[in-house]
C-alpha positions in Angstrom: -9.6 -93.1 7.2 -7.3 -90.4 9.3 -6.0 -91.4 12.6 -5.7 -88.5 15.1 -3.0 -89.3 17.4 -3.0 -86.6 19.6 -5.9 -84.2 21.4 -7.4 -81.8 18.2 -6.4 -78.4 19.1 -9.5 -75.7 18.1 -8.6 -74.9 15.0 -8.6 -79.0 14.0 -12.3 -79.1 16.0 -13.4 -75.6 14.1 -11.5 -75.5 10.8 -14.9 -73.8 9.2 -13.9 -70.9 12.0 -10.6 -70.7 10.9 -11.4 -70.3 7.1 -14.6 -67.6 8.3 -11.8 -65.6 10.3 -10.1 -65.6 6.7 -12.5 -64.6 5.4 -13.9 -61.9 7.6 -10.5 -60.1 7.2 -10.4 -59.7 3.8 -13.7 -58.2 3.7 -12.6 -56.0 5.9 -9.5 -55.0 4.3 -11.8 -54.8 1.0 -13.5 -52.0 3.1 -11.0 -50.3 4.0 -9.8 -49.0 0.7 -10.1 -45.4 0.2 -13.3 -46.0 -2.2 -15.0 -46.7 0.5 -13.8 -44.8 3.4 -14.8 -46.9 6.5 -11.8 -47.2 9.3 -12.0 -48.8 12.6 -12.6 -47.1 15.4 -13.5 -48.2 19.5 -13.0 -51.8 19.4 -11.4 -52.3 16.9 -14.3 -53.3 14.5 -16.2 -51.8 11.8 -19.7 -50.3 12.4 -21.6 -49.8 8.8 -25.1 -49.5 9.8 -27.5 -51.0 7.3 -29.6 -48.7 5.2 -32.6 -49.1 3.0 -33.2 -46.1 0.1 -36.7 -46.0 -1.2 -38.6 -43.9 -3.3 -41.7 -42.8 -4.3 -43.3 -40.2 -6.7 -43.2 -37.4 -4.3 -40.5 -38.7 -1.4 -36.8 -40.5 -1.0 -37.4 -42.1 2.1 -34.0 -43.6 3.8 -34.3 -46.0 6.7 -31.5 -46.6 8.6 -30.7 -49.3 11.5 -29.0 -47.9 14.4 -29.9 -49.9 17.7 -28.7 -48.9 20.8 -28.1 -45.4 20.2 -29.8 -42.4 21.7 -30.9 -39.6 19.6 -28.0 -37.2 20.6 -25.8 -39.3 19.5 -27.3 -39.3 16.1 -26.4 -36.5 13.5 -28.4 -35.9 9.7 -27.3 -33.7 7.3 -28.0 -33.3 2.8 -24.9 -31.8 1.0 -25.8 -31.8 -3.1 -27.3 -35.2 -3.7 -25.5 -36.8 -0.4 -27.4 -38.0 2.9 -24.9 -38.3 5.4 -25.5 -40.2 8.5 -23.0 -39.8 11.3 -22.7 -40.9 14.9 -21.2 -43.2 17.5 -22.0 -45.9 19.6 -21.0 -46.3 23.1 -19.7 -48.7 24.8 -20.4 -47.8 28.4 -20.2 -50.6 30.9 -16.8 -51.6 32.0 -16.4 -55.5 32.7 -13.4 -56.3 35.0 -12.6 -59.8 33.1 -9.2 -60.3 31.0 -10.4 -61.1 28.2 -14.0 -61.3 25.8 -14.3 -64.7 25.1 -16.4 -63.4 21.7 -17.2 -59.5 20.9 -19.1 -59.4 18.1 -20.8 -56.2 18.9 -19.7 -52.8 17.4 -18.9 -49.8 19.1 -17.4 -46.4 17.8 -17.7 -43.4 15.2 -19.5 -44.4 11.8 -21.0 -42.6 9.3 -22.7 -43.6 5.8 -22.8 -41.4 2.5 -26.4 -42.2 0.5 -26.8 -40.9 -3.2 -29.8 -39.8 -3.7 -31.4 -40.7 -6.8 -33.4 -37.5 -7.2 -33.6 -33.5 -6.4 -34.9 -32.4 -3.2 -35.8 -30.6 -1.1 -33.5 -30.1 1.2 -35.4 -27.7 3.8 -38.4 -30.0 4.4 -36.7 -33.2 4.8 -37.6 -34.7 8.1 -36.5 -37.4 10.1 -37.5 -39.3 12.8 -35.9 -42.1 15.4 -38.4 -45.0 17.0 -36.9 -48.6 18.3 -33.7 -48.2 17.2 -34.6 -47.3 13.3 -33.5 -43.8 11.9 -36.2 -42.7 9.6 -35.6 -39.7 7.0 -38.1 -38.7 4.4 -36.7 -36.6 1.8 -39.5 -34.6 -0.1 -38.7 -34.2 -3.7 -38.2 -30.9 -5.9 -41.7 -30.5 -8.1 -39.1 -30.8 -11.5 -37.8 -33.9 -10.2 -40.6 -36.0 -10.0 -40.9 -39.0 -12.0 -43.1 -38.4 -15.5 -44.3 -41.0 -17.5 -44.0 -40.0 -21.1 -45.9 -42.5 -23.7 -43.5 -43.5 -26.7 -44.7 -44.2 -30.3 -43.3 -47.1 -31.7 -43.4 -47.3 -35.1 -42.7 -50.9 -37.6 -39.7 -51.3 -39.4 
């Protein structure tokens, strides 16, 4: 059995924070490589928004999580087979303490590159924002839509 024999410090109380921390960093240092180009901007943190990429026989649909943002914020654009999502959060109030006690909340410029997995068509894609979700619905070429193509096996 250990005997403490003076007051635990935090990092004795919380050494499960101390090895997250650890952690945490070299994730972030992971993503900071230039094969993925994400860098830190505002306070200091990352901002990757989460995206979901589905698709459909006629449609790439990518949904994209970007609470707290207003739509002029926001910008879309298709180059060749990338969706890139750009923008920034804000951080607009000004608190007059020292110092956060926690900040886990990101603020900054991001932007995320999606391959898309088929041809479009780049001049009917539409998107849409609602509650904090970035909606864009990518309508695909009529050459690139999925065939299904019946294969004759035959015995050895």
């Amino acid at each position: 059995m250990w005997t403490v024999l003076q007051k635990p410090g935090k990092e004795e109380l919380f050494p499960l924070a101390r090895f997250r921390d650890s952690i945490d960093r070299l994730f972030d240092d992971f993503m900071e490589t230039p094969a993925l180009p994400v860098k830190r901007e505002g306070n200091g943190k990352m901002f990757v928004p989460a995206v979901d990429v589905k698709e459909t026989d006629d449609f790439v649909v990518v949904e994209t999580e970007l609470p707290g943002l207003e739509l002029k914020d926001i910008t879309v654009q298709v180059e060749g087979d990338l969706l890139f999502i750009r923008g920034e959060r804000k951080q607009e109030k000004e608190e007059k303490t020292k110092a956060y006690y926690r900040q886990e909340c990101n603020y900054g410029v991001f932007e995320r590159q999606v391959r898309l997995p088929a041809e479009i068509d780049r001049d009917k894609t539409e998107a849409s924002y609602l509650n904090g979700i970035l909606k864009v619905t990518l309508p695909k070429k009529a050459g690139a839509r999925a065939k299904t193509v019946t294969v004759k096996v035959k015995g050895a």
